[in-house]
C-alpha positions in Angstrom: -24.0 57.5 17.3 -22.4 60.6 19.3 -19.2 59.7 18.4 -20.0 59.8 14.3 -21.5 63.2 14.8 -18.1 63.8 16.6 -16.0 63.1 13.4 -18.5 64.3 11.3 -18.8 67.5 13.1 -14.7 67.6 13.1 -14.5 66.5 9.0 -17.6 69.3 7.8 -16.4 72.2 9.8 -12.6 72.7 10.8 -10.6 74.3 7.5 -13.7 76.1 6.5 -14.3 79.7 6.4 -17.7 82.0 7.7 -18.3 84.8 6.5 -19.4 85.2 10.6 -16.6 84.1 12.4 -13.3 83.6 9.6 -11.5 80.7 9.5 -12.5 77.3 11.9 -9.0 76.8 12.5 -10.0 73.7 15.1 -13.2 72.5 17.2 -11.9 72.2 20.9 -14.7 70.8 22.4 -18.3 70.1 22.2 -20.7 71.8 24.8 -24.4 70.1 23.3 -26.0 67.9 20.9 -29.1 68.2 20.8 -32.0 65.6 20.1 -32.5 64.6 16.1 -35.1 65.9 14.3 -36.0 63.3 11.3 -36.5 64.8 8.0 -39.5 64.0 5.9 -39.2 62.7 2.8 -35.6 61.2 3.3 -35.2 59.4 6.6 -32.2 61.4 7.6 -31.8 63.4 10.8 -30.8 66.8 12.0 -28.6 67.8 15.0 -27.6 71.1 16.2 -24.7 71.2 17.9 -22.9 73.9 20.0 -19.2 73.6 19.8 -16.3 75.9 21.2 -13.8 76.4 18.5 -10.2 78.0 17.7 -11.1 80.7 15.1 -8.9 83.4 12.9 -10.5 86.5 11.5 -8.4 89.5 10.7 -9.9 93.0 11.6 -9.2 96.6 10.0 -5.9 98.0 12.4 -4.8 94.2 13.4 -0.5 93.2 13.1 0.0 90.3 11.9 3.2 87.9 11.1 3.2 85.9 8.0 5.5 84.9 5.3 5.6 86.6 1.8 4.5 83.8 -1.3 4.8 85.8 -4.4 6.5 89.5 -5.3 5.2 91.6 -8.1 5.7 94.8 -9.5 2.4 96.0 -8.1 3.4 94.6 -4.6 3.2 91.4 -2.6 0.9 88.7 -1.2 1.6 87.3 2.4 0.4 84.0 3.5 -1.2 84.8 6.9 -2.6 81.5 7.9 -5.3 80.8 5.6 -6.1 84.3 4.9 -3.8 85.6 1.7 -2.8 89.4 2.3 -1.6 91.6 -0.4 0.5 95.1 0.2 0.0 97.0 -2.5 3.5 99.2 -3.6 1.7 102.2 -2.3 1.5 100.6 1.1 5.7 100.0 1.5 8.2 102.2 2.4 9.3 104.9 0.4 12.9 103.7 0.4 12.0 100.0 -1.1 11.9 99.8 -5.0 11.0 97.0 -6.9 14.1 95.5 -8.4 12.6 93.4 -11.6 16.3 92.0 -12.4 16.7 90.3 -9.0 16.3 86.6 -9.1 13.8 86.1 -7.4 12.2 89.4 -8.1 12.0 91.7 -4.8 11.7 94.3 -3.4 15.2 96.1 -1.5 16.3 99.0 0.2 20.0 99.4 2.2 18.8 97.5 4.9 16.0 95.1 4.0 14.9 92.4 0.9 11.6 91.6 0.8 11.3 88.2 -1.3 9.7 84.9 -2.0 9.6 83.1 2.2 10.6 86.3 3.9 9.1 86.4 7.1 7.4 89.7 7.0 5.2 91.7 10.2 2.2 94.5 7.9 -0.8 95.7 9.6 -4.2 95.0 8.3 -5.5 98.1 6.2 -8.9 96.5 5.0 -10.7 93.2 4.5 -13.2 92.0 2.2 -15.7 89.0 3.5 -17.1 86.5 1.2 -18.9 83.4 2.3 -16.1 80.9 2.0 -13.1 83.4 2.0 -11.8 86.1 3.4 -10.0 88.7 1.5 -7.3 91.6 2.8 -5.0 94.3 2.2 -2.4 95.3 4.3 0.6 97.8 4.7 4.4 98.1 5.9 4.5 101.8 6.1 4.4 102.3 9.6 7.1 102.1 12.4 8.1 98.6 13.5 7.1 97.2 10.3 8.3 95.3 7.5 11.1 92.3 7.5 11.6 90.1 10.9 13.9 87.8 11.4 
């Protein structure tokens, strides 16, 4: 029995998102399971159980690494994880202009192309939490930001 609430603990919560705590990224261990309660009407039983876990939630100020996924005129999304970033043309540097002719399209100044799988390091600007999601903007304006080898 413990080890089915085990897996079923693993399979129902790791890959899912709280509005609470972000992203379950992984359980690491279980601390308690406590005793079943049975539920009327049904026949099926209830267990809490207290878990550690490996979680990711992005905060407002936060630098993160992640790799860009699509390049618009209006700016650029960045896979972070699980959590999809977008820097907004506003939010780049001044010397990087969109160049619509490239293939892929990007965006380039003298010393730096940001395209389709660069590796890219933004800072978190704002996020937006939904129940199952978590939603964020972010910027490469700032010092020490921008491509990364």
């Amino acid at each position: 029995m413990l080890s089915y609430l085990e897996s079923k603990l693993y399979a129902d919560v790791e890959g899912t998102c709280s509005g609470q705590y972000g992203y379950i990224i992984a359980v690491v261990s279980i601390l308690d399971i406590g005793k079943g309660m049975v539920l009327s009407g049904s026949g099926q039983a209830e267990f809490v159980i207290r878990y550690r876990a490996i979680v990711f939630k992005p905060f407002k100020g936060e630098v993160v690494d992640g790799v860009v996924n699509m390049v618009s005129k209006m700016g650029f999304f960045v896979s972070v994880g699980p959590v999809n970033v977008f820097v907004s043309q506003q939010l780049i540097h001044a010397d990087m202009k969109y160049d619509p002719n490239s293939n892929p399209p990007s965006y380039a100044s003298e010393d730096q192309i940001i395209e389709k799988d660069t590796k890219v390091r933004l800072q978190i600007v704002g996020t937006r939490v939904d129940t199952t999601e978590i939603f964020a903007i972010g910027s490469i304006k700032e010092d020490h930001l921008g491509v990364i080898e």
